[in-house]
C-alpha positions in Angstrom: -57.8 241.1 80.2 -54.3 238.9 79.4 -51.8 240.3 77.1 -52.8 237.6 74.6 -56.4 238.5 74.3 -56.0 242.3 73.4 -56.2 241.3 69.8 -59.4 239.3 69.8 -60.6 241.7 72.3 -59.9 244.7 69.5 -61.6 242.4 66.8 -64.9 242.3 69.1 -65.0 245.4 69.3 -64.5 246.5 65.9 -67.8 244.4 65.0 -70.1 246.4 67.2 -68.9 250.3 65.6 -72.0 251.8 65.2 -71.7 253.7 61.2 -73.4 255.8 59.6 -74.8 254.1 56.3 -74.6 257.5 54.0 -71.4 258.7 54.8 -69.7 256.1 56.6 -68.6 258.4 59.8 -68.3 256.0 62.5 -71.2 257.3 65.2 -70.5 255.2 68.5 -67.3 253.5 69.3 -67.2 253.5 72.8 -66.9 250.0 73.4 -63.5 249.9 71.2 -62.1 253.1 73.4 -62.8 251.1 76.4 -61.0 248.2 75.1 -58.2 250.2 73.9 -57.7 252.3 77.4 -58.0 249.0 79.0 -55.0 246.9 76.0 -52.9 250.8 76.9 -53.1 250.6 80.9 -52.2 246.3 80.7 -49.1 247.4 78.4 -47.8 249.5 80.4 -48.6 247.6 83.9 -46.5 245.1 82.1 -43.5 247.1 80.9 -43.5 248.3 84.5 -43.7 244.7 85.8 -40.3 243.4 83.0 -38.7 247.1 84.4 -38.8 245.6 87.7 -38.3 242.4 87.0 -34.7 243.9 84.6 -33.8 245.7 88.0 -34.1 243.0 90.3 -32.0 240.9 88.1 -29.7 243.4 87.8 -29.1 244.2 91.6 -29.1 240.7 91.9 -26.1 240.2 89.7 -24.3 243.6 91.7 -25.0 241.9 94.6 -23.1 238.9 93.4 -20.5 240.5 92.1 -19.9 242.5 95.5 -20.0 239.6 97.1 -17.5 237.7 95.1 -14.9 240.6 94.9 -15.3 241.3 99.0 -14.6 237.4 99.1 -11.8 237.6 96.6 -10.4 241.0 99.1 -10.7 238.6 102.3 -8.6 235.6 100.8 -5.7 238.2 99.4 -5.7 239.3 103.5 -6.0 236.1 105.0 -3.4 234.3 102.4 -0.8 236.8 102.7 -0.4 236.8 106.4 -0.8 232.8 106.3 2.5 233.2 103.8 3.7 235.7 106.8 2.8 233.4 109.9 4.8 230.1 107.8 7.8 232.2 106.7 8.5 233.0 110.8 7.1 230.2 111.6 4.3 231.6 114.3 1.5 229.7 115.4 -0.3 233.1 117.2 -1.0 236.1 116.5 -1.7 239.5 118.7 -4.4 241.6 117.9 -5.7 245.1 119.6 -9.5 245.3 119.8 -10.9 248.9 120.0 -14.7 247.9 118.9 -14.0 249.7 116.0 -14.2 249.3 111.7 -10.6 248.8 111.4 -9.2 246.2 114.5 -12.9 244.2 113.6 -11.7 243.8 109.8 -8.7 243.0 110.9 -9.4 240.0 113.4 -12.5 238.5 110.9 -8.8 238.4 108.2 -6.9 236.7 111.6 -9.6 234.5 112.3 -10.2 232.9 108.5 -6.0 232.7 108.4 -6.4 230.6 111.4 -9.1 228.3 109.5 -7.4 228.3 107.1 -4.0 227.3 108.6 -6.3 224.8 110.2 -4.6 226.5 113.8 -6.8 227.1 116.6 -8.2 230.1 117.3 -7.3 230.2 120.4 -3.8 230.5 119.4 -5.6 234.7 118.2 -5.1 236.6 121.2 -7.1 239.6 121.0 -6.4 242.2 123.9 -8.4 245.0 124.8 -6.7 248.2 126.3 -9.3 250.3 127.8 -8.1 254.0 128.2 -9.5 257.7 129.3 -11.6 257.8 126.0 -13.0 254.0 126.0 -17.1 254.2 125.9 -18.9 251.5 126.9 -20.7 250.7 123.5 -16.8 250.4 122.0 -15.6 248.3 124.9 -18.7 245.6 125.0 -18.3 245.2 121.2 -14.9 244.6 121.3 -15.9 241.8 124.0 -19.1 240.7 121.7 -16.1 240.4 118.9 -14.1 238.2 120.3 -16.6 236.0 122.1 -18.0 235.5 119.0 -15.2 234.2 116.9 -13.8 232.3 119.3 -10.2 233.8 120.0 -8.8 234.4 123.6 -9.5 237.3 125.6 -7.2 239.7 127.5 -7.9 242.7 129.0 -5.1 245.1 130.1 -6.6 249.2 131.0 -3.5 251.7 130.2 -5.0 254.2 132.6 -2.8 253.8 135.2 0.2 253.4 133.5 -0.5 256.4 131.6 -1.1 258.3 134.2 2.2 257.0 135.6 3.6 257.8 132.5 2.5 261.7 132.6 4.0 261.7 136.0 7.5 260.1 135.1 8.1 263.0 131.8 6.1 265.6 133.5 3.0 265.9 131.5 0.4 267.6 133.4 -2.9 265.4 132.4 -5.2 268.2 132.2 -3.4 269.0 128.9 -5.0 267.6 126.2 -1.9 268.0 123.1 -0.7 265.2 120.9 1.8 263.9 124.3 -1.6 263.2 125.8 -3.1 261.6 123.0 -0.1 259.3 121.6 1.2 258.2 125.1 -1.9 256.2 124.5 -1.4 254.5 121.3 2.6 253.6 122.0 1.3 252.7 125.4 -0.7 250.2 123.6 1.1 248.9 121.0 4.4 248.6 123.7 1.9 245.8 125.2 0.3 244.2 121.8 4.4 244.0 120.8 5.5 243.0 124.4 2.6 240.5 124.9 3.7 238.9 121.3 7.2 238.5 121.9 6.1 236.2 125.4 3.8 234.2 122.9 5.7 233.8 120.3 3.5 235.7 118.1 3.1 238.3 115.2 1.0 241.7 116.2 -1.7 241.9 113.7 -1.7 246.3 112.6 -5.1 247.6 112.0 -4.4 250.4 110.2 -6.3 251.0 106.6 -5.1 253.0 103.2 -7.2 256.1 104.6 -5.2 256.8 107.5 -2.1 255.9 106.2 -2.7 258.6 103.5 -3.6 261.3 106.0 -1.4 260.3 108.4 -4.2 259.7 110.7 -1.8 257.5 113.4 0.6 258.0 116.2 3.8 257.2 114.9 5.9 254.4 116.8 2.3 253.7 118.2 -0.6 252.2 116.1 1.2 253.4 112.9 3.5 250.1 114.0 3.1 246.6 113.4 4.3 243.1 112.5 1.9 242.5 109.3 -0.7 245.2 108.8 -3.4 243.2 106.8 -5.7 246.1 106.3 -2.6 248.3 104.7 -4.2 248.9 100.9 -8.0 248.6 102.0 -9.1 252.6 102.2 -11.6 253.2 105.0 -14.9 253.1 102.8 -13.9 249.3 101.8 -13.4 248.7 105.3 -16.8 249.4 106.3 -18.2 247.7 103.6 -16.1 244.9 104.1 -17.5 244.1 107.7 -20.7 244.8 106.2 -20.7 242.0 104.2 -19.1 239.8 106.7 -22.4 240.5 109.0 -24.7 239.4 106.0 -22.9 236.0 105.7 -22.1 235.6 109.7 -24.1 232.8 111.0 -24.6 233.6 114.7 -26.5 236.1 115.3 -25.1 237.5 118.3 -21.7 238.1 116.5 -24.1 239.8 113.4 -25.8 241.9 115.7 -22.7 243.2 117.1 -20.9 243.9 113.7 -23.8 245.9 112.6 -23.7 248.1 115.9 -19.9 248.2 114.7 -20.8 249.5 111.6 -23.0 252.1 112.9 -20.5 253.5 115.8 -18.6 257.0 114.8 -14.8 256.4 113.9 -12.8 257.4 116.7 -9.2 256.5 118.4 -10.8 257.6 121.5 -7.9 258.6 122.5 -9.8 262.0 125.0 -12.9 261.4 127.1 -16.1 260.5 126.7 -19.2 263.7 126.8 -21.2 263.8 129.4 -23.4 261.3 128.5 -20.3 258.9 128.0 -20.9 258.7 124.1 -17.7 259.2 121.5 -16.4 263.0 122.0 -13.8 263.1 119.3 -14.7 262.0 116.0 -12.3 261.6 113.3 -14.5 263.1 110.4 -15.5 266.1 111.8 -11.6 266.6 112.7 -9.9 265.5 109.6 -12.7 265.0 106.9 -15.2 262.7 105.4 -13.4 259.2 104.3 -16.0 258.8 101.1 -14.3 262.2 100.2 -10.8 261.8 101.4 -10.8 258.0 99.0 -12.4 259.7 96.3 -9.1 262.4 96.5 -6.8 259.2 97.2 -8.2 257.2 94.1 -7.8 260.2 91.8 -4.7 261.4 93.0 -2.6 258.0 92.9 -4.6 255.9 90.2 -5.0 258.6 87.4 -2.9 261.3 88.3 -5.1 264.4 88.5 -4.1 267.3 90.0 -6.2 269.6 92.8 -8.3 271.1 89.7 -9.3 268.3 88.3 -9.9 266.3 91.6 -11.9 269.4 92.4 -14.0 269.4 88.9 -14.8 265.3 89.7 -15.7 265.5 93.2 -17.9 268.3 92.8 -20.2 266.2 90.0 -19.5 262.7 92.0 -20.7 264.5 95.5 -23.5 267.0 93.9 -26.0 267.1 96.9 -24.0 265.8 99.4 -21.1 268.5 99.9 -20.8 272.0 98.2 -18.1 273.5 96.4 -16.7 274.9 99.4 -17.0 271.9 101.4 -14.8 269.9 99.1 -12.4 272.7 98.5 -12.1 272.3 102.1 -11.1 269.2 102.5 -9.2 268.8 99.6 -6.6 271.4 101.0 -6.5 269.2 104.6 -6.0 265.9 102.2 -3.1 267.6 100.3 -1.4 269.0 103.7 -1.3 265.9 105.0 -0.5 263.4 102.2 2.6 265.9 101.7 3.4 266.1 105.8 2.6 262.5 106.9 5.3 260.5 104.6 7.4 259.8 107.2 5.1 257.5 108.7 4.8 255.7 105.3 8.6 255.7 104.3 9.0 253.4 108.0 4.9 251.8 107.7 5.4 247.9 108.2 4.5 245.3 105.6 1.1 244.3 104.1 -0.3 242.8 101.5 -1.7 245.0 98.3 -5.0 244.4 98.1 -6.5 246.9 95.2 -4.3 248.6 92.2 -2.2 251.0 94.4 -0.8 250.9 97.7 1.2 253.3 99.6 4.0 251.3 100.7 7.2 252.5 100.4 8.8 249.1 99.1 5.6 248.8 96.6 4.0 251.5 94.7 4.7 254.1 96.4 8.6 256.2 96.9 8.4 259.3 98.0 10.3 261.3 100.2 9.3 262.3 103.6 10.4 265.8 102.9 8.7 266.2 99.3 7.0 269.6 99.2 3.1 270.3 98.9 4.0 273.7 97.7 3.0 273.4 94.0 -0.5 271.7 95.1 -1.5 274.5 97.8 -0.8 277.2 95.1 -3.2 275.3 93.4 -5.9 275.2 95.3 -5.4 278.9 96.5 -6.7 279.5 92.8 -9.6 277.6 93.0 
């Protein structure tokens, strides 16, 4: 039965009621029941059907949207370090490639300056620095990467000149501390800057809105750059963002490896690998969740809250995912850090501001490095 023929379909029916001709109590109706169970389960097929039909439209329209804006986010990168590369006058650019969210965003914003320069990408010189921590999966991607978008390819290990560098101040290597750790990252950004001043180029940073908020950089190491393009984009926007550059890459090769990108554990990788050569130190389980750590960063900068209140919102926007103590957790580490990690803002290089807030210090954001998260901890010792 069609939509349009439940009426006449009712009307039959009606004519064959069986009645009783004394008191007019109807005695059979079954074929009208049949018709009307039949009219009730078509209706409701069909408000099911224009449900779907209302959510498919819907998504479809989200989908656009999300599309638009991540293209709207890419062209505010791309433009403003095309305004950077005119102003000094630089046809290259130097870019470290870890195989990781952040360095990927950051040469897929290189590579579309280049196009859009009309420059050669060629003149992008990505350069890989493995080190004690580098897995394979992270290494071969960052090869995959640049293959892919056509930029040139250098390769320069740091293990022996770290090593020679633990010698020369006395570090004994066995010890794991920060020395171990940030010899690393200044040992690589000594070469990224080194390698652009014999090119004539800029050094691209990496570094997102996330880490800068947490602090979550060696300072004088990958805290420091020329431009950092990725400066106001928080970690979550990251990964989206090179999600939705998969979905519209072209090759497949280069999709395939920015999905495997997507789905590798944030890490500097700055200690070595387990046993089995996978990613030993991940920087959630040291330092947080990022979907958390953005959700404390967007209430805390764009409207203001304070601990409780960031507290009362996370707690409803994560219901299910983290508990109350969870949160309370992390919320304590955010506030430490934001409060201790200022000085690597007040000297952060420049960027362009992507979203409503940023946290550079010529921008949105003045604070000074030795401002107090006193007030904020005596807070949360409350809650």
């Amino acid at each position: 039965m069609k939509l349009y023929q439940i009426s006449d379909a009712i009307r039959q029916a009606l004519d064959h009621i069986e009645l009783d001709e004394e008191t007019g109590e109807i005695l059979s109706a079954d074929e009208l029941h049949a018709v009307e169970a039949e009219a009730a389960e078509k209706i409701e097929a069909t408000a099911l059907y224009l449900r779907e039909l209302d959510a498919e439209a819907k998504a479809a329209k989200d989908e656009a949207d999300r599309s638009e804006r991540c293209e709207e986010i890419f062209r505010i990168q791309s433009h403003g370090l095309a305004q950077r590369m005119v102003h000094t006058r630089s046809e290259k650019a130097v870019v470290g490639i870890s195989g990781g969210l952040d360095s990927t965003l950051a040469l897929l914003v290189t590579a579309r300056t280049f196009d859009f320069l009309h420059l050669d990408r060629a003149g992008i010189i990505g350069i890989t620095m493995p080190g004690f921590g580098t897995t394979d999966r992270t290494y071969n991607n960052a090869l995959e990467l640049m293959r892919g978008l056509g930029v040139t390819i250098r390769e320069i290990p740091i293990r022996d000149a770290c090593t020679q560098h633990f010698q020369d101040i006395g570090l004994d290597p066995g010890c794991r501390g920060a020395a171990y750790e940030n010899a690393q990252a200044r040992e690589r950004t000594q070469i990224l800057m080194d390698v652009a001043n014999m090119e004539g180029g800029l050094v691209i940073g990496t570094g997102d809105l996330s880490e800068l908020a947490l602090g979550w950089a060696t300072y004088n190491g990958d805290q420091m750059s020329m431009y950092g393009v990725n400066a106001s984009v928080p970690k979550t926007l990251v990964r989206h963002l090179v999600k939705w550059a998969a979905a519209t890459e072209q090759d497949a090769a280069t999709r395939a490896t920015l999905l495997d990108i997507i789905d590798t554990p944030v890490s500097p990788e700055l200690l070595p690998a387990d046993d089995n050569g996978k990613i030993a130190q991940k920087t959630e389980d040291l330092v947080g969740p990022y979907e958390l750590h953005d959700f404390f960063l967007y209430n805390f900068l764009r409207a203001g809250y304070g601990p409780a209140k960031i507290l009362l919102l996370a707690e409803q926007a994560f219901d299910g995912s983290y508990d109350r103590a969870a949160i309370l957790r992390w919320l304590t580490v955010f506030v430490r850090r934001f409060f201790t990690q200022q000085f690597k803002r007040s000297a952060m290089p420049d960027g362009p501001k992507v979203g409503s807030v940023t946290l550079s210090p010529r921008g949105d954001w003045r604070m000074p490095s030795d401002a107090s998260a006193a007030a904020w901890l005596r807070e949360l010792d409350t809650l």
